[in-house]
ZAMARGU-4260 file (C-alpha; in steps of 0.2 Angstrom, whole numbers, plus 5000, padded with zeros to 4 digits):
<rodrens>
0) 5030/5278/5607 | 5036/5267/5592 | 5048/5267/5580 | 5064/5260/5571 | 5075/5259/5557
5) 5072/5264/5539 | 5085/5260/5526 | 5084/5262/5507 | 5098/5257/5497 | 5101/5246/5479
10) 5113/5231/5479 | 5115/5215/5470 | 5100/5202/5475 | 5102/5192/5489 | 5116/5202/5496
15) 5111/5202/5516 | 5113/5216/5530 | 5113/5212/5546 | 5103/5224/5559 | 5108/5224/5578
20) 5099/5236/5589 | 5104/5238/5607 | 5106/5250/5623 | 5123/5252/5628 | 5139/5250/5620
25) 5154/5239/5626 | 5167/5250/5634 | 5167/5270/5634 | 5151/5278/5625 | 5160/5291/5622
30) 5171/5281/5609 | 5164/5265/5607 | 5161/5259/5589 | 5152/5242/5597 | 5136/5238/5603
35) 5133/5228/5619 | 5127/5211/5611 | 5115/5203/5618 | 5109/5216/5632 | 5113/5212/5649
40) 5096/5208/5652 | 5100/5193/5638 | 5090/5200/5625 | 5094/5197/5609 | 5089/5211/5595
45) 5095/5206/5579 | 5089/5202/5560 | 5095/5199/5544 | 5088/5208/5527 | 5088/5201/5512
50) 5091/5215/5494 | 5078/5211/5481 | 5080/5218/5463 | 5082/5237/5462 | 5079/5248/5473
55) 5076/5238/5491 | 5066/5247/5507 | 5067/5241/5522 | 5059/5248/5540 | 5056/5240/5557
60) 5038/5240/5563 | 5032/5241/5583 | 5043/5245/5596 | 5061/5244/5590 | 5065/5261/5597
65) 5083/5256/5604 | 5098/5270/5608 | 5110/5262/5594 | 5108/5252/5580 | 5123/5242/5568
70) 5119/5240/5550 | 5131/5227/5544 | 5134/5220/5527 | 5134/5202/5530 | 5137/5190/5512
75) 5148/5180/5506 | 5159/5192/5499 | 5160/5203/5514 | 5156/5192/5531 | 5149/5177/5535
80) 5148/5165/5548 | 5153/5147/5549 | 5144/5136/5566 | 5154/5122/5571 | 5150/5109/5585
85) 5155/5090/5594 | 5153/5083/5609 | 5165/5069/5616 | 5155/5055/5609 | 5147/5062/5590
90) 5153/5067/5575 | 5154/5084/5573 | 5140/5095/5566 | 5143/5110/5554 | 5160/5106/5551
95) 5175/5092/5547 | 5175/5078/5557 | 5191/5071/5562 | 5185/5054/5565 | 5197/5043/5575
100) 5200/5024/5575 | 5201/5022/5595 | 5189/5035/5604 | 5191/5029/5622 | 5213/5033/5619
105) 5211/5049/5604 | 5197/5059/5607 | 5189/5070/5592 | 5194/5086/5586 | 5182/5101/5577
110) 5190/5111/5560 | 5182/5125/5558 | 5186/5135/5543 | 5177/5148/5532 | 5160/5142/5521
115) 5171/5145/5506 | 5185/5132/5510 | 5202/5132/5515 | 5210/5145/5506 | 5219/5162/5506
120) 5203/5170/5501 | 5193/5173/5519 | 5203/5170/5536 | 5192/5170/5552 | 5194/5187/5559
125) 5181/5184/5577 | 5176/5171/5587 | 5156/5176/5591 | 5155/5160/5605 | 5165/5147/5611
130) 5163/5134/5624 | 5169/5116/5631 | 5159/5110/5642 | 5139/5108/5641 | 5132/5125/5632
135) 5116/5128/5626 | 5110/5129/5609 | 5113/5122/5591 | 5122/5125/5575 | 5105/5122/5565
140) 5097/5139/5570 | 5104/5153/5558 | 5113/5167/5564 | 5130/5173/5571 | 5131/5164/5590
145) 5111/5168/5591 | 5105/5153/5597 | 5121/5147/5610 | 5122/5149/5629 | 5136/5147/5641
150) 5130/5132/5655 | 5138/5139/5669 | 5139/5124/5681 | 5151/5117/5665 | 5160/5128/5655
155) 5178/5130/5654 | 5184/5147/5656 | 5199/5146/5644 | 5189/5142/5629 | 5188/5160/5622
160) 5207/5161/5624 | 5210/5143/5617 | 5198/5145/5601 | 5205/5165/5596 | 5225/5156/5599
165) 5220/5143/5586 | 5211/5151/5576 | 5211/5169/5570 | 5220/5173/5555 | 5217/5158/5548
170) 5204/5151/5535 | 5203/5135/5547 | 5207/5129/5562 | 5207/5112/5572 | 5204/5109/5591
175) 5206/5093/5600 | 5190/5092/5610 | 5197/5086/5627 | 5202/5092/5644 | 5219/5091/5638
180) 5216/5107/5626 | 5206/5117/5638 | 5215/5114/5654 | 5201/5106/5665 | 5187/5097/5665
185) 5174/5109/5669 | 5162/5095/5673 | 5170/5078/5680 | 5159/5062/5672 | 5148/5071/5662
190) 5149/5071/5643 | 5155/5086/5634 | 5155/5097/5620 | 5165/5109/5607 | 5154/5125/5601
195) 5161/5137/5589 | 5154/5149/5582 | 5167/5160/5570 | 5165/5177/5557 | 5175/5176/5543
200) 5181/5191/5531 | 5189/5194/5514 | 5208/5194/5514 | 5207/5210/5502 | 5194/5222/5503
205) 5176/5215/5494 | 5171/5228/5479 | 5157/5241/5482 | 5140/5230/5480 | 5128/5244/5491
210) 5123/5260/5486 | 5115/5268/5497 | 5100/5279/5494 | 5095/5282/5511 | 5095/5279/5532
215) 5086/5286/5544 | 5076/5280/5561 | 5056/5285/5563 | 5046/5286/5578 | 5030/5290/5583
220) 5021/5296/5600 | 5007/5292/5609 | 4997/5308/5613 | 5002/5315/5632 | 4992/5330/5637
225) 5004/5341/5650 | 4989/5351/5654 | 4980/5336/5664 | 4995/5334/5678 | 5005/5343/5687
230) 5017/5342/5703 | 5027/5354/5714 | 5036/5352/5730 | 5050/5361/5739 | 5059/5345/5740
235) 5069/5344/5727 | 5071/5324/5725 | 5053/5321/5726 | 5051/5331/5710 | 5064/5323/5702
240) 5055/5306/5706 | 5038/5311/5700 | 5046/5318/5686 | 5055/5301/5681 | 5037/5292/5684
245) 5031/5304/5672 | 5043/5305/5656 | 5042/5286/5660 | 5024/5285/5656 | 5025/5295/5641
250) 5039/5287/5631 | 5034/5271/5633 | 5017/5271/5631 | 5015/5259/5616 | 5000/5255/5608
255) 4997/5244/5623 | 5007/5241/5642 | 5019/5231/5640 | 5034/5221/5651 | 5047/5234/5646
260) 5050/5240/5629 | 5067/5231/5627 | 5065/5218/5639 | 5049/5203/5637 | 5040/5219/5626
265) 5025/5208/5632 | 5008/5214/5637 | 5006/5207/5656 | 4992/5208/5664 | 5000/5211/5682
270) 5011/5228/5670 | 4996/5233/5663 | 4983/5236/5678 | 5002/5247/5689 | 5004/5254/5670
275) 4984/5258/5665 | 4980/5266/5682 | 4999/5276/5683 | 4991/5284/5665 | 4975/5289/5672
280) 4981/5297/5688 | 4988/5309/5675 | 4980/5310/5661 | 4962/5313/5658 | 4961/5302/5640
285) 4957/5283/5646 | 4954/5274/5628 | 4976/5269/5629 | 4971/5260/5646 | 4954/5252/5639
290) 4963/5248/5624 | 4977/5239/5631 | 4967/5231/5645 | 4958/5224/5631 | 4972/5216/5621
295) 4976/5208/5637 | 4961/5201/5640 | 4958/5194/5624 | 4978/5188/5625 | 4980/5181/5643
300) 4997/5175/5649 | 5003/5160/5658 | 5000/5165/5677 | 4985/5161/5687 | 4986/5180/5697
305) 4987/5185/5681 | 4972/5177/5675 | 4965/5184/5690 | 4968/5203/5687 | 4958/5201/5670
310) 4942/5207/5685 | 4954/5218/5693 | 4955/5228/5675 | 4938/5227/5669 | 4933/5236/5688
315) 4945/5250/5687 | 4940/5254/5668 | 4922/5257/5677 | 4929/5268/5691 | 4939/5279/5678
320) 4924/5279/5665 | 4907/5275/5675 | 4904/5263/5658 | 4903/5244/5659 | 4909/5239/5642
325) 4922/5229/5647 | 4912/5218/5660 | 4897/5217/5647 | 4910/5209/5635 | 4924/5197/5647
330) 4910/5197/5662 | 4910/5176/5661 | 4929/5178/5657 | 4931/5186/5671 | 4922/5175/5684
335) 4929/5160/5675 | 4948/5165/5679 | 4944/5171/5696 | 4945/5153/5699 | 4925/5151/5706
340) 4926/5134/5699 | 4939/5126/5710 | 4934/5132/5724 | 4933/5118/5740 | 4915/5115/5745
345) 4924/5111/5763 | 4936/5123/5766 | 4928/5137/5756 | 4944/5140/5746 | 4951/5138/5728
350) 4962/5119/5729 | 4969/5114/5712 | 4972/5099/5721 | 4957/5089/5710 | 4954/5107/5700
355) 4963/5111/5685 | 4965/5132/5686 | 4952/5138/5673 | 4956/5149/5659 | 4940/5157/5655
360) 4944/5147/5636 | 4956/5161/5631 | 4976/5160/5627 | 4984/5144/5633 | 4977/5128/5623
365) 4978/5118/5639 | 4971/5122/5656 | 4985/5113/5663 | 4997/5127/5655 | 4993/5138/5670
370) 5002/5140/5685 | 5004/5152/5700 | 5018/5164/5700 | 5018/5174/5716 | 5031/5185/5714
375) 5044/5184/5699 | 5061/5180/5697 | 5056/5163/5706 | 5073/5168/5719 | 5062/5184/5725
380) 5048/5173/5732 | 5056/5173/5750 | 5055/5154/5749 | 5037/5154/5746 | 5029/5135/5749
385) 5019/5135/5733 | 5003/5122/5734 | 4987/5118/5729 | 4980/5129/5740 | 4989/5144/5739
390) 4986/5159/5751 | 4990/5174/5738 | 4979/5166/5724 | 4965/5165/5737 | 4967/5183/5742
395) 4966/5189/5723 | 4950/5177/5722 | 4942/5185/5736 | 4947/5200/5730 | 4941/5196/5714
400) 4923/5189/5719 | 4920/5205/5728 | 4924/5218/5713 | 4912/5205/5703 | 4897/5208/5715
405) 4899/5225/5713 | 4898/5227/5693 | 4884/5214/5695 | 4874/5225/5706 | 4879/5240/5694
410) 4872/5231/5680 | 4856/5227/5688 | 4859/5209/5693 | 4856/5208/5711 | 4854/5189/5714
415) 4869/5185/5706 | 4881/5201/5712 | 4872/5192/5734 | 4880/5177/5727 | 4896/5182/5725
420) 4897/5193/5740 | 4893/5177/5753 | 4906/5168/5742 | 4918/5183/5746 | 4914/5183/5765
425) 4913/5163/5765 | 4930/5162/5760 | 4937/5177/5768 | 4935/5170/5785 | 4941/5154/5778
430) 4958/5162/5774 | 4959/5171/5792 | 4953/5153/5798 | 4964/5140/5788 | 4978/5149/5782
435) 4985/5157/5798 | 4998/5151/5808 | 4990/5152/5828 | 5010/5152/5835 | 5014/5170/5824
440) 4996/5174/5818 | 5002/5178/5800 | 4998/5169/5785 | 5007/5155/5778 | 5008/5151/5761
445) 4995/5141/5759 | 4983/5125/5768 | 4990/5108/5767 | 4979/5095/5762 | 4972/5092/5780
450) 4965/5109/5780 | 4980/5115/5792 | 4991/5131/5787 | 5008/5126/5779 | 5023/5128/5789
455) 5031/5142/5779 | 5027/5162/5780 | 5035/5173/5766 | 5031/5190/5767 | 5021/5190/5750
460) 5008/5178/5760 | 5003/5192/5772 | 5006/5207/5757 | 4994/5201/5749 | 4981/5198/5759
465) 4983/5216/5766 | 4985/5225/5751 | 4965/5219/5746 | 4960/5222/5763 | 4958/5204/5770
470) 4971/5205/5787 | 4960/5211/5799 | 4969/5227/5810 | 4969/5214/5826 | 4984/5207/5818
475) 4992/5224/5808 | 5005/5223/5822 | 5010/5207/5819 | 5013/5209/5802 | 5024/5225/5802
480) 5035/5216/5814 | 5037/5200/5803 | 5043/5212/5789 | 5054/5223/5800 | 5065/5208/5807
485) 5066/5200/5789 | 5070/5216/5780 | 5057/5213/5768 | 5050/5233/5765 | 5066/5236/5754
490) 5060/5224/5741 | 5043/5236/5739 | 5056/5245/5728 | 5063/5230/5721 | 5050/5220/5711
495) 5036/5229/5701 | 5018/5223/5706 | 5026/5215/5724 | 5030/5234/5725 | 5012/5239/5721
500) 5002/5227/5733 | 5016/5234/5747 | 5011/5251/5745 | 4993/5244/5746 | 4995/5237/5761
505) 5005/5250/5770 | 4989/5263/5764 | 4978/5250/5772 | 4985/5246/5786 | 4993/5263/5791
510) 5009/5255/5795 | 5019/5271/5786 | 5033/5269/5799 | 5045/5256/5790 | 5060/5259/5802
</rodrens>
C-alpha cells in the first residue's frame, strides 16, 4: 500500500506550507488539534512546499500513508521561525550577540527575536526546542527544531520553562547563557551551550493569500487475493492473532519489504526474507517477494548477516517458484557475501581478523563499511562478545554454503555444488569443535585468536546455530536449560528476525516446552 497527500490551491509565489505527517496526536485523540512531533519512535516526517505562479499541485509520492497530517501555512506574513544558538565560549549563531568585555566574570547571553526585527509587528508565540547543556544539532539546517536533539547526560531540565518565561509574547527576548539562568549545571566542567529554536506570528491576523482549490489523501493497494488463505480455530485469540498477521501483510506490502512503513521505511534484507516468506504462506502470487528480494539484492545494507541472507533469498525464491532466476543473476553475489573468502585455511572458519568482510561489489563504496550486527538495538544482544571470528556469522556461512551447493547441483554444476558441500561440513565441525565451551557445551560468541572459544555465551550464539541446524541433538538439552534460567524465550517475541531463528530452532530441536 502507498499513498499521501494531494493539495491544489493558488497563492502568491513563494508563499510556503509546511506538511507534517504523523501517528498519534498529543493528549486525547478524541480532541486533540496536535500531532505528536517527532513520533516516538524519533521519526521526523515533515516538508515544506513552496507555491509557484497560478494554480500550484502538490502530492506525496511512495509510502507517506500516515493517520494525520497538518497543512500549515508557514511565511513571513503568517509564521516563521528564527534558530538561535551559543555555547559558553563563541559567539552566537543565528542571532545577536551580546559580546562581553570579561568572559571568564560576564558570561554571554543569546537574543532571540523574530526574522523581521524588534517590533510590534510579530511576537514569538512557541518555543519548538530549547536546551542548556550539550544538545545536538545546528541552526544551519532549515526547519522548525528539525535538526536538534536533547543530550541526555547534559541538559538542564528547566530550559523549556526558563526560555517560554522570557520569551513568549515578545518580539525578542535575551538569556544569560549560564548556570545562574538555568538553575544547575547540568554537566560540571564541560562546555555548554544555549539552543533556541522559536515560531513567531503576526500581532493582527495576516490577509487571506491561499485559495484553496482542493485537499485530499490518495492511496493505492497491492493486490491481496483472500481466496489463497484461510484460518479457523475454536480458540478465539489464535484467530485474532492470525488475523493481525494477516491485515498486517496486506497494508503494508509496498512496492517492496521494508523496516516499517513509518519507522527506517528501508528495505532490509534480514525484514525482507520474515516478510517475502510470511507472503507466500498466504498468497499464491510470488512476483512482490521476487521483486523486493531483488531490490534488496541490488541495494545491500550495512550488516554482514545481512549480506549473508542475499543466498538465503535467492534459495527460498527457488522453493516457492522451481525457477532459478535469481541465482543465475546474483549467483557470485551471493557466494562472495557468504564470506568464502575470509574463511581460515586453519580453523575452517570465516576470521575478519586479516579479511576485510566482502561485499560481492555491491552497495557500500568501502568493504570496510560492513560490520556484524547480531541482533539489533545493540542493548538486545545479551552482551554478546563481538570478534573477528564470530559464532553467529559462521553459522549463517554454513548455512549459506549449503543452500549454494544445492542450487549449484540444480543448475547442473556438480564439481562446484561437492565443493561447497566439504566446505559446509568442514566448517560445521569446526564450529561444534572451536566455538563451544567444554565446561557448559554451548556456543560462545566466537573463537579468540588462539583458536579457543571466547569466554562469553549469549543466547543468540546457540539460536543461531540451531535455527540452521548445526547444534547437534546431543546437546538440545543443554541449550533449553541456558535459555530457561536466563529468561531468554520471551525475547522470541521481542525482536523481529532474533524472533524468527528462535521459532527455528525450537521446530528443530523440538524443545516446544518453554516453561
Amino acid at each position: 500500500m502507498m499513498g499521501g497527500l494531494s493539495l491544489t490551491l493558488k497563492a502568491i509565489p513563494g508563499t510556503q506550507f509546511q506538511v507534517t505527517l504523523s501517528e498519534e496526536l498529543v493528549g486525547d485523540p478524541r480532541t486533540s488539534r496536535e500531532l505528536l512531533y517527532p513520533m516516538r519512535t524519533g521519526n521526523k516526517y515533515r516538508s515544506v512546499w513552496t507555491a509557484g505562479a497560478g494554480v500550484s499541485v502538490f502530492e506525496h509520492h511512495e509510502y507517506m500513508v500516515f493517520r494525520d497530517v497538518e497543512v500549515k501555512l508557514y511565511d513571513g506574513y503568517n509564521s516563521t521561525a528564527t534558530c538561535s544558538e551559543v555555547s559558553e565560549t563563541e559567539a552566537p549563531r543565528g542571532a545577536h550577540p551580546h559580546p562581553h568585555p570579561h568572559p571568564e566574570t560576564s558570561p554571554p547571553s543569546l537574543s532571540v527575536h523574530c526574522p523581521n526585527g524588534p517590533g510590534p509587528s510579530a511576537t514569538i508565540t512557541k518555543v519548538v526546542f530549547s536546551s542548556y547543556g550539550t544538545p545536538a544539532g545546528s541552526c544551519l539546517v532549515p526547519g522548525p527544531g528539525d535538526d536538534f536533539k536533547i543530550d541526555p547526560n547534559c541538559h538542564a531540565n528547566s530550559s523549556q520553562k526558563v526560555v517560554e518565561a522570557a520569551c513568549l509574547g515578545k518580539s525578542e527576548c535575551t538569556l544569560e547563557v549560564s548556570n545562574r539562568m538555568f538553575g544547575e549545571d547540568p554537566c560540571h566542567l564541560t562546555t555548554k551551550r544555549l539552543a533556541v529554536d522559536v515560531e513567531c506570528s503576526p500581532a493582527h491576523p495576516a490577509p487571506s493569500l491561499v485559495t484553496l482549490v482542493s485537499l485530499s489523501a490518495w492511496v493505492v493497494k497491492y493486490p491481496y487475493f483472500e481466496q489463497d488463505s484461510a484460518f479457523d480455530t475454536s480458540n478465539p485469540m489464535l484467530n485474532k492473532v492470525w488475523a493481525l498477521c494477516e491485515n498486517t501483510l496486506r497494508v503494508t506490502s509496498l512496492d517492496t519489504a521494508t523496516d516499517s512503513n513509518t519507522r527506517e521505511r528501508l528495505p532490509y534484507e534480514a525484514d525482507g526474507i520474515i516478510t517475502g516468506n510470511s507472503r507466500l504462506a498466504l498468497q499464491r502470487e510470488y512476483t512482490w517477494p521476487r521483486h523486493s528480494w531483488t531490490h534488496n539484492l541490488w541495494n545491500p545494507t550495512w550488516p554482514t548477516e545481512w549480506r549473508q541472507t542475499a543466498t538465503l533469498l535467492g534459495h527460498t525464491d527457488y522453493k516457492h517458484t522451481g525457477s532459478l532466476e535469481l541465482f543465475e543473476t546474483f549467483g557470485q553475489v551471493m557466494e562472495d557475501q557468504s564470506q568464502i573468502k575470509c574463511v581460515n585455511s586453519t580453523t575452517k572458519l570465516v576470521d575478519f581478523s586479516k579479511c576485510a568482510r566482502q561485499t560481492g561489489g555491491l552497495g557500500a563504496g568501502s568493504e570496510a563499511q560492513l560490520r556484524d550486527i547480531v541482533d539489533w538495538p545493540s542493548n538486545s544482544r545479551d552482551g554478546y562478545v563481538l570478534g573477528p571470528t564470530n559464532t553467529v556469522v559462521n553459522a549463517y556461512f554454513i548455512h549459506n554454503v549449503r543452500q549454494l551447493s544445492q542450487l549449484f547441483s540444480i543448475s547442473g554444476d556438480h564439481a562446484k555444488a561437492a565443493e561447497l558441500s566439504a566446505q559446509a561440513n568442514q566448517s560445521e565441525t569446526a564450529l561444534n569443535m572451536l566455538a563451544v565451551d567444554p565446561s557448559s557445551t554451548l556456543y560462545a560468541d566466537g573463537v579468540d585468536v588462539h583458536g579457543r572459544p571466547v569466554n562469553h555465551t549469549a543466547w543468540h550464539a546457540s539460536v543461531f546455530p540451531a535455527a540452521f541446524g548445526l547444534l547437534p541433538p546431543s546437546r538440545w538439552e543443554a541449550a533449553l536449560r541456558f535459555s530457561n534460567l536466563n529468561a531468554w524465550p520471551g525475547l522470541c517475541t521481542v525482536r523481529t528476525t532474533f524472533c524468527r531463528h528462535c521459532t527455528l530452532s525450537i521446530q528443530i530441536t523440538g524443545s516446544w516446552d518453554w516453561r
